[in-house]
BADO-91431 format. One record per residue (C-alpha): residue in one letter; x, y, z. Coordinates in steps of 0.25 Angstrom, whole numbers, padded with zeros to 4 digits, always signed. Example, Ala and Ser with C-alpha at 12.3 -4.5 7.8 and 13.67 -1.06 7.14 Angstrom:
BEGIN
A+0049-0018+0031
S+0055-0004+0029
This chain:
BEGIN
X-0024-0152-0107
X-0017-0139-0102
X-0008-0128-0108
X+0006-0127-0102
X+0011-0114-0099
X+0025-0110-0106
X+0031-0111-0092
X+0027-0126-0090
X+0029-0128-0104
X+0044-0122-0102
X+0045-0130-0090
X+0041-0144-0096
X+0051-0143-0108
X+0062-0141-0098
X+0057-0151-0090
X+0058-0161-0102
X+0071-0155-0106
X+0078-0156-0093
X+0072-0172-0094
X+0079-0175-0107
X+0091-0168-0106
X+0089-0155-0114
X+0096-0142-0109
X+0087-0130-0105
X+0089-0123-0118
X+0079-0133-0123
X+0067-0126-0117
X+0062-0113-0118
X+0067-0102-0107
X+0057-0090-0105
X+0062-0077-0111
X+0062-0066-0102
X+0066-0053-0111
X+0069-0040-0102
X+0070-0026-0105
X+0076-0016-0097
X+0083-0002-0100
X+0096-0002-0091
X+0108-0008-0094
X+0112-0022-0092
X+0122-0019-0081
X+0113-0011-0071
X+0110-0020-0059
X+0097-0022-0062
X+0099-0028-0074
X+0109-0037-0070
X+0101-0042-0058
X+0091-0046-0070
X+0103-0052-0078
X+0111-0060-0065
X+0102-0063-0056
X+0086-0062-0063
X+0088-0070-0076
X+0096-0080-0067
X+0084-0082-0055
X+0073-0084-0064
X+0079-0096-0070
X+0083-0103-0083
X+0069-0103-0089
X+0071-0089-0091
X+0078-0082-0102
X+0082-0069-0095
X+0085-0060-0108
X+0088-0044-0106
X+0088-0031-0114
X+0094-0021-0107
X+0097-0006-0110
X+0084-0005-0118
X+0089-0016-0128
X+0076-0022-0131
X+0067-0012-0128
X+0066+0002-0128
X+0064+0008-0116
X+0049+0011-0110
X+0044-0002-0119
X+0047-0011-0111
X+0034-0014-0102
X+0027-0014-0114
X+0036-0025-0120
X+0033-0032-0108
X+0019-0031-0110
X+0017-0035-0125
X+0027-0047-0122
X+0039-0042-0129
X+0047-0042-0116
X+0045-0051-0104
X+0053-0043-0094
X+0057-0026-0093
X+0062-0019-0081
X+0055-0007-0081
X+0052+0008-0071
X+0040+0009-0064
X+0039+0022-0072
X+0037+0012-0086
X+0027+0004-0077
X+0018+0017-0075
X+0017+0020-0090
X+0006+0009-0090
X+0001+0006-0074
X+0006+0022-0068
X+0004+0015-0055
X+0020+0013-0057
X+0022+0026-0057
X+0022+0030-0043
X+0036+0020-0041
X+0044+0032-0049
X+0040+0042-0042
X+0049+0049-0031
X+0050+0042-0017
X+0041+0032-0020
X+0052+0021-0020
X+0062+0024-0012
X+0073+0014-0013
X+0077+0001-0018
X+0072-0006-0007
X+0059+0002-0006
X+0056-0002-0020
X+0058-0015-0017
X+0049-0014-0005
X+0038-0010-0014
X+0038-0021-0022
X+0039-0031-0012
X+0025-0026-0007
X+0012-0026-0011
X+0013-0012-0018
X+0026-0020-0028
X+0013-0030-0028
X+0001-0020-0033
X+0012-0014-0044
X+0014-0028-0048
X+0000-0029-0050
X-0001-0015-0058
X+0009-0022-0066
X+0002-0035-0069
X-0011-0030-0071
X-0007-0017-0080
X+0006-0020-0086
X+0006-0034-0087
X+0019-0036-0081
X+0025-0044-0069
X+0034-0034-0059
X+0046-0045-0054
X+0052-0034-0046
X+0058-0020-0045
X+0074-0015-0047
X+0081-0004-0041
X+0087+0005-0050
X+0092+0016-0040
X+0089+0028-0034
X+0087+0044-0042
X+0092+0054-0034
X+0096+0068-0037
X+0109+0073-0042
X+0111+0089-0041
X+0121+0100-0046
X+0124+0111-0034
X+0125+0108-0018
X+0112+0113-0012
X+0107+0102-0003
X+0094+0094-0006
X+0088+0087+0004
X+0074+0090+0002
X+0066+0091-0012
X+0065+0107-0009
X+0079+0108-0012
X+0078+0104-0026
X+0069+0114-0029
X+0073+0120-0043
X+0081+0109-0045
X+0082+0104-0060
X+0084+0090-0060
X+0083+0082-0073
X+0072+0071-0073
X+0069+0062-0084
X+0058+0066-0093
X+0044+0063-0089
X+0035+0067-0080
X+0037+0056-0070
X+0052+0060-0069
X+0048+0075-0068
X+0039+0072-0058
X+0050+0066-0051
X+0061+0077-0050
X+0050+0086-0046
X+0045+0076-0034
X+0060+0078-0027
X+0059+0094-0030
X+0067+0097-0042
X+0065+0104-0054
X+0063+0093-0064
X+0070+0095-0079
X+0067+0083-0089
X+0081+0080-0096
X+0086+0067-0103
X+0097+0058-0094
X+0108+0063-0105
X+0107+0077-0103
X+0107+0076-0087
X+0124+0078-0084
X+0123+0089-0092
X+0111+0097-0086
X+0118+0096-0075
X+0128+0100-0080
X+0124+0113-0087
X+0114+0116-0075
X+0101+0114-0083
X+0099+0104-0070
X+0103+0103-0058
X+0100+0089-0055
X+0097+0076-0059
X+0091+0063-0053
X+0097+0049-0055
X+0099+0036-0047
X+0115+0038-0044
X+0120+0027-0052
X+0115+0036-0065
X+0120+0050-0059
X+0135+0041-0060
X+0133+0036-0073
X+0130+0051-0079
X+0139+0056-0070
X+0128+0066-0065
X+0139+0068-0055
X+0148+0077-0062
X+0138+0087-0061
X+0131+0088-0050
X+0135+0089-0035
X+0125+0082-0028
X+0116+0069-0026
X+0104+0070-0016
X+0099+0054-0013
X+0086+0058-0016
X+0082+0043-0022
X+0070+0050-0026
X+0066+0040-0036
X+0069+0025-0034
X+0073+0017-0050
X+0069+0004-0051
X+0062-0006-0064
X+0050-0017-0060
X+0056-0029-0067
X+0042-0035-0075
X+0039-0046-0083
X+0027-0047-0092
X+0015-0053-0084
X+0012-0065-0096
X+0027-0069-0095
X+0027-0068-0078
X+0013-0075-0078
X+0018-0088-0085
X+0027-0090-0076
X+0024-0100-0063
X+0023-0092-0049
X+0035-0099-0045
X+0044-0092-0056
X+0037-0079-0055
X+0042-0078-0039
X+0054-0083-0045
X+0057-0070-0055
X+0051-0060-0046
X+0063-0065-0035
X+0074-0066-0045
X+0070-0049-0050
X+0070-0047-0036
X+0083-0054-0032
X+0089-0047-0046
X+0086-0032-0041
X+0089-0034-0026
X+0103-0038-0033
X+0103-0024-0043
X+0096-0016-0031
X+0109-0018-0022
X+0119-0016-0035
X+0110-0001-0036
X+0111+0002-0023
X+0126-0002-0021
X+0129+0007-0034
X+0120+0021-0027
X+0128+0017-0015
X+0140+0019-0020
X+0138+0029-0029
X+0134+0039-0018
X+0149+0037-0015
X+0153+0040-0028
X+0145+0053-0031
X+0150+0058-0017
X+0164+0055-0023
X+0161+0064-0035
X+0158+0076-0026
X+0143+0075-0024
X+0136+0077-0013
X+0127+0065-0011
X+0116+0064+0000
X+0102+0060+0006
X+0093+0071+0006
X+0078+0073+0013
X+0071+0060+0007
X+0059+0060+0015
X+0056+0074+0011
X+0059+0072-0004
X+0050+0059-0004
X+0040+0067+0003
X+0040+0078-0008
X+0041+0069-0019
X+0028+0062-0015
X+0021+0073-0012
X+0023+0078-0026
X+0019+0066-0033
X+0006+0065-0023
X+0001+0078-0029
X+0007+0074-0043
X-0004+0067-0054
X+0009+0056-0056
X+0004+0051-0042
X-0010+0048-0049
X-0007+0035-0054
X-0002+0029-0039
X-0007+0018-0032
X-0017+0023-0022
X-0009+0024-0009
X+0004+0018-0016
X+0015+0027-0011
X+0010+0026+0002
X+0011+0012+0001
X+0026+0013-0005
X+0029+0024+0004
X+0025+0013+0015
X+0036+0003+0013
Protein backbone atom coordinates (compact mmCIF):
# COMPACT_ATOMS: atom_id res chain seq x y z
CA UNK A 1 0.00 0.00 0.00
CA UNK A 2 1.09 3.75 -0.64
CA UNK A 3 -0.51 7.09 -0.28
CA UNK A 4 -1.06 9.12 -3.57
CA UNK A 5 -0.13 12.68 -3.79
CA UNK A 6 -3.03 15.15 -4.77
CA UNK A 7 -1.03 15.56 -7.94
CA UNK A 8 -1.25 11.81 -8.90
CA UNK A 9 -4.65 11.59 -7.57
CA UNK A 10 -5.68 14.65 -9.93
CA UNK A 11 -3.87 13.04 -12.73
CA UNK A 12 -5.56 9.60 -12.26
CA UNK A 13 -9.06 10.87 -12.27
CA UNK A 14 -8.48 12.65 -15.67
CA UNK A 15 -6.74 9.88 -16.86
CA UNK A 16 -10.02 7.87 -16.24
CA UNK A 17 -12.12 10.60 -17.37
CA UNK A 18 -10.52 11.21 -20.66
CA UNK A 19 -11.03 7.07 -20.96
CA UNK A 20 -14.78 7.27 -20.48
CA UNK A 21 -15.62 10.29 -22.20
CA UNK A 22 -16.09 12.77 -19.36
CA UNK A 23 -15.12 16.50 -20.17
CA UNK A 24 -12.31 18.07 -18.06
CA UNK A 25 -14.63 19.81 -15.59
CA UNK A 26 -15.18 16.50 -14.19
CA UNK A 27 -11.94 16.54 -12.27
CA UNK A 28 -10.65 18.78 -9.85
CA UNK A 29 -8.26 21.82 -11.22
CA UNK A 30 -5.60 23.17 -8.64
CA UNK A 31 -6.69 26.72 -7.39
CA UNK A 32 -4.07 29.07 -7.56
CA UNK A 33 -5.57 32.41 -5.87
CA UNK A 34 -3.10 35.54 -6.38
CA UNK A 35 -2.94 38.90 -4.77
CA UNK A 36 -1.34 41.85 -5.88
CA UNK A 37 -2.01 45.85 -5.41
CA UNK A 38 -1.84 47.31 -8.87
CA UNK A 39 -4.42 47.39 -11.34
CA UNK A 40 -5.46 44.79 -13.79
CA UNK A 41 -4.34 46.61 -16.85
CA UNK A 42 -0.62 47.20 -15.80
CA UNK A 43 1.65 45.11 -18.01
CA UNK A 44 2.53 43.01 -15.47
CA UNK A 45 -0.57 41.91 -14.52
CA UNK A 46 -1.68 41.10 -17.98
CA UNK A 47 1.32 39.13 -18.66
CA UNK A 48 0.05 37.04 -15.58
CA UNK A 49 -3.47 36.99 -17.06
CA UNK A 50 -2.52 36.33 -21.16
CA UNK A 51 0.27 34.52 -21.08
CA UNK A 52 1.05 32.80 -17.20
CA UNK A 53 -2.32 31.46 -16.45
CA UNK A 54 -2.27 30.27 -20.13
CA UNK A 55 1.52 28.36 -19.89
CA UNK A 56 1.10 26.57 -16.83
CA UNK A 57 -1.67 24.64 -18.25
CA UNK A 58 -5.56 23.59 -17.81
CA UNK A 59 -5.00 21.88 -14.40
CA UNK A 60 -4.60 25.16 -13.17
CA UNK A 61 -7.19 27.42 -12.12
CA UNK A 62 -5.36 30.88 -12.45
CA UNK A 63 -7.98 33.25 -10.32
CA UNK A 64 -6.74 37.03 -9.63
CA UNK A 65 -7.43 39.93 -7.17
CA UNK A 66 -6.04 42.91 -8.19
CA UNK A 67 -6.15 46.42 -6.75
CA UNK A 68 -6.04 45.21 -3.24
CA UNK A 69 -9.36 43.37 -3.88
CA UNK A 70 -8.74 40.39 -1.59
CA UNK A 71 -6.29 41.62 0.67
CA UNK A 72 -5.16 44.63 2.06
CA UNK A 73 -2.12 45.74 1.29
CA UNK A 74 1.07 44.44 3.31
CA UNK A 75 -0.78 41.05 4.30
CA UNK A 76 -0.21 39.29 1.75
CA UNK A 77 3.20 37.23 2.41
CA UNK A 78 1.62 36.44 5.44
CA UNK A 79 -1.48 35.05 3.58
CA UNK A 80 0.73 33.19 1.63
CA UNK A 81 2.14 31.71 4.64
CA UNK A 82 -0.80 30.55 6.63
CA UNK A 83 -2.30 29.12 3.42
CA UNK A 84 -4.98 31.62 2.72
CA UNK A 85 -3.38 32.50 -0.57
CA UNK A 86 -1.27 30.43 -2.93
CA UNK A 87 0.34 33.19 -4.91
CA UNK A 88 1.23 37.24 -4.15
CA UNK A 89 3.43 39.59 -6.05
CA UNK A 90 5.05 41.33 -3.64
CA UNK A 91 8.44 44.24 -3.24
CA UNK A 92 11.70 43.10 -1.87
CA UNK A 93 11.11 45.76 0.66
CA UNK A 94 7.68 43.40 2.07
CA UNK A 95 10.33 40.45 1.87
CA UNK A 96 12.67 42.31 4.37
CA UNK A 97 10.12 42.63 6.99
CA UNK A 98 10.59 38.91 7.93
CA UNK A 99 14.38 37.81 6.21
CA UNK A 100 16.06 41.74 6.00
CA UNK A 101 18.40 40.08 3.82
CA UNK A 102 16.00 41.62 1.09
CA UNK A 103 16.59 44.71 1.87
CA UNK A 104 19.59 45.42 0.29
CA UNK A 105 17.46 44.94 -3.48
CA UNK A 106 15.60 48.58 -2.57
CA UNK A 107 18.30 50.41 -1.94
CA UNK A 108 19.92 52.92 -4.34
CA UNK A 109 22.03 51.57 -7.29
CA UNK A 110 22.01 48.36 -6.40
CA UNK A 111 19.73 47.11 -9.27
CA UNK A 112 20.52 49.13 -11.91
CA UNK A 113 18.06 48.23 -14.86
CA UNK A 114 15.66 45.79 -16.00
CA UNK A 115 18.01 43.72 -17.33
CA UNK A 116 20.42 43.77 -14.45
CA UNK A 117 17.82 42.67 -12.26
CA UNK A 118 17.17 39.93 -14.41
CA UNK A 119 20.85 39.12 -14.46
CA UNK A 120 20.74 38.67 -10.75
CA UNK A 121 18.26 36.27 -10.50
CA UNK A 122 19.53 34.26 -13.38
CA UNK A 123 22.69 33.60 -11.03
CA UNK A 124 23.59 32.21 -8.12
CA UNK A 125 22.90 35.32 -5.77
CA UNK A 126 18.77 35.08 -7.43
CA UNK A 127 19.67 31.29 -6.15
CA UNK A 128 20.95 32.17 -2.21
CA UNK A 129 17.78 34.65 -2.15
CA UNK A 130 15.61 31.77 -3.26
CA UNK A 131 16.97 29.98 -0.59
CA UNK A 132 16.52 32.80 2.13
CA UNK A 133 13.02 32.45 0.97
CA UNK A 134 12.43 28.97 1.20
CA UNK A 135 14.07 28.55 4.32
CA UNK A 136 12.62 31.68 6.25
CA UNK A 137 9.52 32.62 4.62
CA UNK A 138 8.31 29.44 3.34
CA UNK A 139 7.66 30.60 -0.13
CA UNK A 140 8.99 29.65 -3.62
CA UNK A 141 10.39 32.92 -5.83
CA UNK A 142 9.20 32.03 -9.84
CA UNK A 143 10.72 35.04 -10.99
CA UNK A 144 11.27 38.85 -10.70
CA UNK A 145 9.02 41.75 -12.74
CA UNK A 146 10.10 45.02 -13.79
CA UNK A 147 8.16 47.83 -12.69
CA UNK A 148 10.22 50.82 -13.90
CA UNK A 149 12.61 53.16 -13.09
CA UNK A 150 12.33 56.38 -10.12
CA UNK A 151 14.06 59.18 -11.16
CA UNK A 152 13.92 62.71 -9.95
CA UNK A 153 11.56 65.25 -11.17
CA UNK A 154 12.44 69.19 -10.13
CA UNK A 155 11.05 72.62 -10.07
CA UNK A 156 13.96 75.53 -11.26
CA UNK A 157 16.79 75.16 -14.10
CA UNK A 158 19.95 74.48 -12.22
CA UNK A 159 21.60 71.68 -13.66
CA UNK A 160 22.17 68.40 -11.71
CA UNK A 161 24.50 66.16 -12.78
CA UNK A 162 26.12 65.09 -9.74
CA UNK A 163 24.46 64.26 -6.08
CA UNK A 164 26.25 67.57 -4.84
CA UNK A 165 23.89 69.50 -6.90
CA UNK A 166 21.04 68.50 -4.93
CA UNK A 167 22.06 69.77 -1.92
CA UNK A 168 19.28 71.41 -0.07
CA UNK A 169 17.02 70.00 -2.13
CA UNK A 170 13.50 68.97 -0.76
CA UNK A 171 12.38 66.07 -2.38
CA UNK A 172 9.16 64.31 -1.07
CA UNK A 173 9.78 60.52 -0.28
CA UNK A 174 7.31 58.22 1.01
CA UNK A 175 7.39 57.75 4.76
CA UNK A 176 9.66 55.24 6.34
CA UNK A 177 12.97 55.14 7.08
CA UNK A 178 14.07 52.96 4.12
CA UNK A 179 12.54 55.77 1.67
CA UNK A 180 14.19 58.65 3.66
CA UNK A 181 17.23 56.87 3.58
CA UNK A 182 16.89 56.67 -0.08
CA UNK A 183 16.37 60.49 -1.05
CA UNK A 184 19.28 61.19 1.22
CA UNK A 185 21.65 58.35 -0.74
CA UNK A 186 21.23 60.76 -4.07
CA UNK A 187 21.86 64.00 -2.10
CA UNK A 188 18.54 65.70 -1.36
CA UNK A 189 16.89 67.01 1.38
CA UNK A 190 14.34 64.12 2.28
CA UNK A 191 10.56 65.54 3.20
CA UNK A 192 8.01 62.59 4.20
CA UNK A 193 4.79 63.62 2.33
CA UNK A 194 1.79 61.25 1.29
CA UNK A 195 1.47 60.43 -2.82
CA UNK A 196 -1.76 62.88 -2.92
CA UNK A 197 -0.38 65.98 -1.54
CA UNK A 198 2.98 65.62 -3.97
CA UNK A 199 1.51 68.28 -7.13
CA UNK A 200 0.59 70.44 -4.76
CA UNK A 201 3.94 70.83 -2.75
CA UNK A 202 5.37 71.36 -5.73
CA UNK A 203 3.32 73.55 -6.37
CA UNK A 204 3.17 76.00 -3.38
CA UNK A 205 7.11 75.24 -2.98
CA UNK A 206 7.02 73.35 0.24
CA UNK A 207 9.21 70.95 -2.23
CA UNK A 208 11.11 71.23 -4.91
CA UNK A 209 11.26 67.93 -6.14
CA UNK A 210 9.83 64.58 -6.28
CA UNK A 211 10.80 61.00 -7.34
CA UNK A 212 8.82 58.68 -9.50
CA UNK A 213 9.37 56.00 -12.36
CA UNK A 214 8.14 58.44 -15.36
CA UNK A 215 4.83 56.64 -16.20
CA UNK A 216 3.63 58.03 -12.58
CA UNK A 217 5.09 61.62 -13.06
CA UNK A 218 2.32 61.50 -16.31
CA UNK A 219 -0.45 59.99 -14.56
CA UNK A 220 -0.17 62.91 -11.58
CA UNK A 221 0.78 65.18 -14.01
CA UNK A 222 4.02 66.21 -11.99
CA UNK A 223 4.77 67.71 -15.14
CA UNK A 224 2.63 70.83 -14.89
CA UNK A 225 4.92 71.97 -12.26
CA UNK A 226 8.16 71.30 -12.55
CA UNK A 227 10.71 72.05 -15.09
CA UNK A 228 13.07 69.23 -15.22
CA UNK A 229 13.61 65.38 -15.06
CA UNK A 230 17.28 64.28 -14.32
CA UNK A 231 17.49 60.00 -15.59
CA UNK A 232 18.84 59.29 -12.34
CA UNK A 233 17.07 55.70 -12.21
CA UNK A 234 18.22 55.64 -8.74
CA UNK A 235 16.07 53.03 -7.71
CA UNK A 236 14.92 50.06 -9.91
CA UNK A 237 10.76 48.76 -8.96
CA UNK A 238 10.13 45.55 -9.46
CA UNK A 239 7.85 42.48 -7.27
CA UNK A 240 9.37 38.58 -6.68
CA UNK A 241 6.24 36.66 -8.07
CA UNK A 242 6.16 33.67 -4.99
CA UNK A 243 4.04 30.96 -4.38
CA UNK A 244 3.78 29.22 -0.98
CA UNK A 245 6.56 26.54 -0.75
CA UNK A 246 3.55 23.57 0.49
CA UNK A 247 1.69 24.34 -2.78
CA UNK A 248 5.11 24.54 -5.15
CA UNK A 249 6.50 21.44 -3.18
CA UNK A 250 3.51 19.01 -4.35
CA UNK A 251 4.10 19.64 -7.61
CA UNK A 252 6.41 17.10 -9.90
CA UNK A 253 9.89 18.87 -10.86
CA UNK A 254 8.63 18.72 -14.27
CA UNK A 255 5.80 21.34 -13.54
CA UNK A 256 7.74 23.32 -11.40
CA UNK A 257 10.43 24.18 -14.31
CA UNK A 258 7.24 24.56 -16.22
CA UNK A 259 5.89 27.67 -13.92
CA UNK A 260 9.19 29.35 -13.27
CA UNK A 261 9.45 29.49 -17.39
CA UNK A 262 5.99 30.59 -17.99
CA UNK A 263 6.66 33.81 -14.94
CA UNK A 264 9.68 34.31 -16.90
CA UNK A 265 8.35 34.40 -20.48
CA UNK A 266 5.15 36.63 -18.84
CA UNK A 267 7.49 39.55 -17.41
CA UNK A 268 9.96 39.54 -20.41
CA UNK A 269 6.58 40.33 -22.39
CA UNK A 270 5.57 43.23 -19.49
CA UNK A 271 9.36 44.34 -19.04
CA UNK A 272 9.34 45.36 -22.95
CA UNK A 273 5.60 47.03 -22.58
CA UNK A 274 7.43 49.21 -19.52
CA UNK A 275 10.26 50.14 -21.14
CA UNK A 276 8.49 51.08 -24.56
CA UNK A 277 6.21 53.28 -22.28
CA UNK A 278 9.45 55.25 -20.44
CA UNK A 279 10.82 55.28 -23.91
CA UNK A 280 8.38 57.23 -25.12
CA UNK A 281 7.43 59.26 -22.39
CA UNK A 282 10.81 60.87 -22.49
CA UNK A 283 9.45 62.31 -25.74
CA UNK A 284 6.50 63.48 -24.19
CA UNK A 285 7.75 65.28 -21.19
CA UNK A 286 10.27 66.96 -23.50
CA UNK A 287 7.24 68.01 -25.47
CA UNK A 288 5.72 69.71 -22.47
CA UNK A 289 8.77 71.99 -21.91
CA UNK A 290 10.95 69.95 -19.65
CA UNK A 291 14.29 69.50 -19.91
CA UNK A 292 15.02 65.72 -19.62
CA UNK A 293 18.51 64.26 -19.39
CA UNK A 294 21.28 61.67 -18.09
CA UNK A 295 23.15 63.17 -15.45
CA UNK A 296 26.71 61.80 -13.81
CA UNK A 297 25.54 58.15 -12.95
CA UNK A 298 28.70 56.63 -11.71
CA UNK A 299 29.23 59.25 -9.30
CA UNK A 300 25.67 59.19 -7.93
CA UNK A 301 25.85 55.47 -7.58
CA UNK A 302 29.19 55.88 -6.13
CA UNK A 303 27.78 58.24 -3.42
CA UNK A 304 24.69 56.48 -2.71
CA UNK A 305 26.69 53.25 -1.83
CA UNK A 306 28.88 54.93 0.20
CA UNK A 307 26.19 56.40 2.30
CA UNK A 308 24.51 52.99 2.86
CA UNK A 309 28.06 51.28 3.61
CA UNK A 310 28.43 53.65 6.54
CA UNK A 311 24.67 53.50 7.22
CA UNK A 312 23.25 50.49 10.13
CA UNK A 313 20.49 49.73 7.09
CA UNK A 314 23.55 48.02 5.44
CA UNK A 315 23.84 45.72 8.72
CA UNK A 316 21.35 43.26 7.47
CA UNK A 317 23.32 42.52 3.88
CA UNK A 318 24.82 39.57 2.62
CA UNK A 319 28.31 39.44 3.53
CA UNK A 320 30.17 40.51 0.15
CA UNK A 321 26.58 40.68 -1.57
CA UNK A 322 26.73 44.18 -3.44
CA UNK A 323 30.02 43.47 -4.59
CA UNK A 324 28.66 40.44 -6.01
CA UNK A 325 25.69 42.40 -7.59
CA UNK A 326 27.95 45.18 -8.36
CA UNK A 327 29.69 42.37 -10.38
CA UNK A 328 27.23 41.45 -12.96
Amino acid sequence: MFKLTRRQAIAGTAATAAMIGLPKAAFAKTTLRFADVTTADAPRSQALVNIFAKEIGDEYEFKPYFGSTLLKQGTELVAVQRGNLEMAMLPPSDFAKQAPEFDILGAAYVVRSAAHLQSIFDSEIGEEFRKIAREKLRVEILAPAYYGARHVNLKGKKKVMRPEDLAGVKMRMPGGESWQFLGKAVGANPVAMDYAEVYTGLQTGAIDAQDNPLPNDKLMKFYEVTDQIILTAHNIGFGLLLIGSSTFDALPAAEQTRMREAARKGFAWSTAEYEKQEKELVGFFREQGLEVYEPDLEAFRAYAQKQYMESPLSASWPAGMLDKINAL
